[in-house]
N, C-alpha and C positions, 0 to 999 in steps of 0.2 A: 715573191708570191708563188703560191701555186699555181698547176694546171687548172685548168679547169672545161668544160662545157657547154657550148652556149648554140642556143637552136634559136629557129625562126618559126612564131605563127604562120602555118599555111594558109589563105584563105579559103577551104573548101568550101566551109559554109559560115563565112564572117560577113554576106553581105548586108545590108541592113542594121548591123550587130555593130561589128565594131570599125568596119568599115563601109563607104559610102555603096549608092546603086546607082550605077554598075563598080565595078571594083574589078570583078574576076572574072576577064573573060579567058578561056583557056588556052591560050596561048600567052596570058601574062602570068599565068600559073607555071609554066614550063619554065617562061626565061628567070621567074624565083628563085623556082628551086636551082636550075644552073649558076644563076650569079652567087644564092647561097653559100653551094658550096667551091666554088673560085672563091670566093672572099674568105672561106676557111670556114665556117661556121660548120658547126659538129652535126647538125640535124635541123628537120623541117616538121611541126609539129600541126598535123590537118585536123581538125575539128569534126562533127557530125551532127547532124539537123536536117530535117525532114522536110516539116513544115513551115511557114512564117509563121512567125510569134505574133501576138494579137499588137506591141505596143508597135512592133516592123509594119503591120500594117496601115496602124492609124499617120506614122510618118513618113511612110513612101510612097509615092506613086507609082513608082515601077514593081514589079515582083523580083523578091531576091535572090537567084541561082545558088544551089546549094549541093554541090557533087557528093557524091559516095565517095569515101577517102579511100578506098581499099581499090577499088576503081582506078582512083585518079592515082595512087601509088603505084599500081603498075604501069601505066603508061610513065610517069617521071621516074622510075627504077629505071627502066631501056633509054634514056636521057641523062640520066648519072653514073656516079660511078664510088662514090665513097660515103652520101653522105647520109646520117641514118634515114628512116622514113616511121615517124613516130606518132600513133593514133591518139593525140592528143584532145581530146577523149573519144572513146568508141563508146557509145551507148545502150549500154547492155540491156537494161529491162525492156529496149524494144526489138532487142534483136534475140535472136538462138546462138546460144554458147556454141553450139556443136557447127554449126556454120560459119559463126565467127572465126573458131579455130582452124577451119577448114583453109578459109580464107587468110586467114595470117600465116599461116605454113607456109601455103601455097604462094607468097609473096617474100617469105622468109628466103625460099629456094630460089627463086628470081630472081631475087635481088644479091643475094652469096650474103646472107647472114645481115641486112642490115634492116629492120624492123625492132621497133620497139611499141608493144602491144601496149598503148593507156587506155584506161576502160573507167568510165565515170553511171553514176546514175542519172545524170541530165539536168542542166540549170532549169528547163522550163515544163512542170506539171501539163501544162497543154499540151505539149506534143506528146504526151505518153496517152493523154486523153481522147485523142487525134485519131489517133494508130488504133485504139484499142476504148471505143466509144461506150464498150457494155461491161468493159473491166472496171472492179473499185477496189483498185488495190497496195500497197504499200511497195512504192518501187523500192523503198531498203531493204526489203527482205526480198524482192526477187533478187538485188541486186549481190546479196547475200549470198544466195547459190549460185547465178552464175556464176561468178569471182571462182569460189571453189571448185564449180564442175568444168569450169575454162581448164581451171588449172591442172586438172586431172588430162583433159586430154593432151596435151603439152608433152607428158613423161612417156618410156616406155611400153608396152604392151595396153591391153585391151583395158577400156575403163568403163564401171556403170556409176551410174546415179540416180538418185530416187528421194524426189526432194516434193517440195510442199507445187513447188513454179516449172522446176525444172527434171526433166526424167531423160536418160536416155541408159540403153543395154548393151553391153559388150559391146562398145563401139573404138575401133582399132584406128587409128588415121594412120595414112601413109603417103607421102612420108613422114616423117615426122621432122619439126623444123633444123635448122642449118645448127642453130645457136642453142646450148645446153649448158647453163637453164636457159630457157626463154623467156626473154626480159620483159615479164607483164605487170604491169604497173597498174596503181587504181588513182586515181583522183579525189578530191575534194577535201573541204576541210574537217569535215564532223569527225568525232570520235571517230565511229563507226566508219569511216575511210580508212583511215589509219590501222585499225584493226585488221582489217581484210587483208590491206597489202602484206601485214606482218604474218597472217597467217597463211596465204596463197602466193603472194607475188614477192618479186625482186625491187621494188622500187614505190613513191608514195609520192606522187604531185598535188600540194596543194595548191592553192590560187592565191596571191597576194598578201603572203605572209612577212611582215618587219622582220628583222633578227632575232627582238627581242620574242616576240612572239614563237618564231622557230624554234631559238631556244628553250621556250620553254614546254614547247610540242617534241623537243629529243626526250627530255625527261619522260612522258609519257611514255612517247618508243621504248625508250629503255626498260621501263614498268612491264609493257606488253608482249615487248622481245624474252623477257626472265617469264615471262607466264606461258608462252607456248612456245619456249625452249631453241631460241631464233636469235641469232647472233646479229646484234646492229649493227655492225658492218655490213653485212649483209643486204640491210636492207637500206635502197639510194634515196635520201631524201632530196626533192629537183622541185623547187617551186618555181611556180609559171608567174613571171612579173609580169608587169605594163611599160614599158623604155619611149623614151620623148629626149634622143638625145644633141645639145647644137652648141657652138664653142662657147656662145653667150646662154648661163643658165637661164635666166632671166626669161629670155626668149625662149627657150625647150619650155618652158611651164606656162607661158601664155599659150603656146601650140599646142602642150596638149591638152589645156582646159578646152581650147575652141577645135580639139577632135571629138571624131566618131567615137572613139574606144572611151572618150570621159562621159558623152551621154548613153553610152552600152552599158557602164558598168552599173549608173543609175538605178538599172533595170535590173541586175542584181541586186540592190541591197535588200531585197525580200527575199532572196533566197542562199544564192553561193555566198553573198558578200553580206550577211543582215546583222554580222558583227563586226565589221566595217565602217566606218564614218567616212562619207565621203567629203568631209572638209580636210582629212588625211590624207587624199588616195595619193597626191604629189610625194607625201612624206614614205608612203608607200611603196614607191615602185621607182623604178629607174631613170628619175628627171630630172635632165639638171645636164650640168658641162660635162664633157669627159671626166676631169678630174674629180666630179661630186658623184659619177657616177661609179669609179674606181671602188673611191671610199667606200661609196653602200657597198659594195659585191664584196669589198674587203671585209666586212660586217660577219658577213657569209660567208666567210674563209676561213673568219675566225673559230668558227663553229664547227667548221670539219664538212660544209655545203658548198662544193665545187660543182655543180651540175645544177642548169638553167634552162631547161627544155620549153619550148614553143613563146620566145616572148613577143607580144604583141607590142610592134612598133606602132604608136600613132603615129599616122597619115591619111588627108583625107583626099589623097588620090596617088596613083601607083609612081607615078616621076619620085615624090614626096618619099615615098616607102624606099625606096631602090637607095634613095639619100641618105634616109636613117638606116639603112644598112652599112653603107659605104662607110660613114661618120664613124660606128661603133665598131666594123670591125678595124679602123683605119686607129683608132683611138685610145680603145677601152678594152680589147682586145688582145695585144699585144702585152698590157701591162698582166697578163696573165697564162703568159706561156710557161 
């Protein structure tokens, strides 16, 4: 087998979501990311959310902490030392490109080249409604331009833009980051995800995609790659699974039906996941024994998809989490050096 890739969801902002409350308090953040990368694991994948989501409301009692990744990255960069720090997703329509890039640079050089910039348009319409109460607007097409005027400021010399959402003039950064290109990835599964990464970024995260399904999203790639002149190799297909892994399959799949991350995803199926069946999600994502779980990734191998950024271990409390760490890299891990 091949090499391959393999990260860890960071909890920045999983409380409530896919993990329970409390879950993250920040000092169990730090010894994450440390054990992460002791146990080898290639990178740590932080999320971003603002707000609580209306359905985190109606089932928690507590409020659920939710850090700036970019933040929390730098304090766990001065704490590591190899292992990437991957903005699994950064949420662009609510944020400014021009500060976003500000911000990843400036942690690019902190860290000596280990950031890898994912940038999504956001699983939940409320929080863009939230932020921005008197807007009525189509985050795909802001998400549109950020994507590309991100990407611009990334390269060489002075860059403008002048877009429908997003404007900015002769704006220089410096420095500029460690890593050329700079690995900016986009997220999600729509067409129109897909699209951006090939024409802006270095890499395409989608969310809980089968083989077969992957496979037949390269075909596309390949479509997209011939139309704006971008070589597939180039661009790293890295889907984000869900892992529940324990020596007895059996057992991984009762655990993760009765996790956080199987009633979160729920909450997707109207949006990231609405072509999803969640009586699939098991067949879906990485559950099961070591050995079942080899298999699936070998699936993925088959296909020329060695890279698995941010996967969300279910666990519904951090002992649990640290477990399904140890398990998959002690396990499943190994059969892929």
């Amino acid at each position: 087998m091949s090499d391959s890739r393999f990260g860890v969801a960071f909890p920045t902002g999983m409380e409530g979501l896919m993990y329970p409350v409390p879950f993250s308090d920040t000092d169990n953040l730090v010894e994450l990311a440390v054990e992460a990368e002791s146990l080898g694991f290639d990178s740590i994948g932080g999320n971003d959310h603002i707000i609580t989501q209306d359905y985190v409301k109606a089932e928690w009692d507590t409020d659920p902490r939710y850090y700036d990744v970019f933040n929390t990255f730098s304090y766990v960069a001065a704490k590591t030392s190899e292992i990437e720090l991957n903005t699994a997703v950064t949420v662009l329509p609510l944020r400014d490109p021009v500060w976003v890039a500000k911000q990843a640079i400036t942690l690019d050089q902190f860290s000596d080249g280990r950031v890898v910039l994912g940038t999504g348009v956001g699983a939940y319409r409320e929080e863009f409604d939230a932020v921005h109460p008197d807007v009525s607007l189509s985050r795909g097409r802001i998400m549109d331009e950020s994507v590309e005027a991100l990407a611009q400021l990334f390269t060489p010399g002075a860059a403008s833009y002048d877009g429908e959402f997003v404007a900015y003039e002769d704006v220089d950064l410096h420095p500029k980051p460690v890593q050329e290109p700079f690995p900016l990835y986009v997220g999600g599964n729509h067409p129109n995800a897909m699209k951006r990464a090939v024409r802006h970024g270095q890499g395409w995260l989608p969310a809980g995609l089968t083989p077969d399904e992957v496979e037949a999203r390269l075909e596309d790639l390949d479509e997209l790659c011939a139309e704006y002149d971008r070589d597939p190799d180039e661009i790293d297909v890295a889907p984000q699974l869900i892992a529940a892994v324990d020596r007895d399959g059996d057992r991984a799949r009762e655990s993760f039906r009765e996790s956080q991350v199987f009633e979160h995803l729920k909450s997707l199926s109207g949006s990231t996941l609405k072509d999803q069946s969640l009586d699939d999600l098991v067949e879906q994502n990485l559950i099961g024994s070591p050995d079942e779980l080899i298999e699936s990734l070998q699936r993925y191998h088959d296909l020329g998809v060695d890279h698995f950024p941010a996967i969300i271990f279910a666990a519904n409390d951090v002992e649990e989490l640290h477990e399904q760490l140890s398990v998959f890299a002690d396990t499943v891990m190994p059969s892929f050096e």
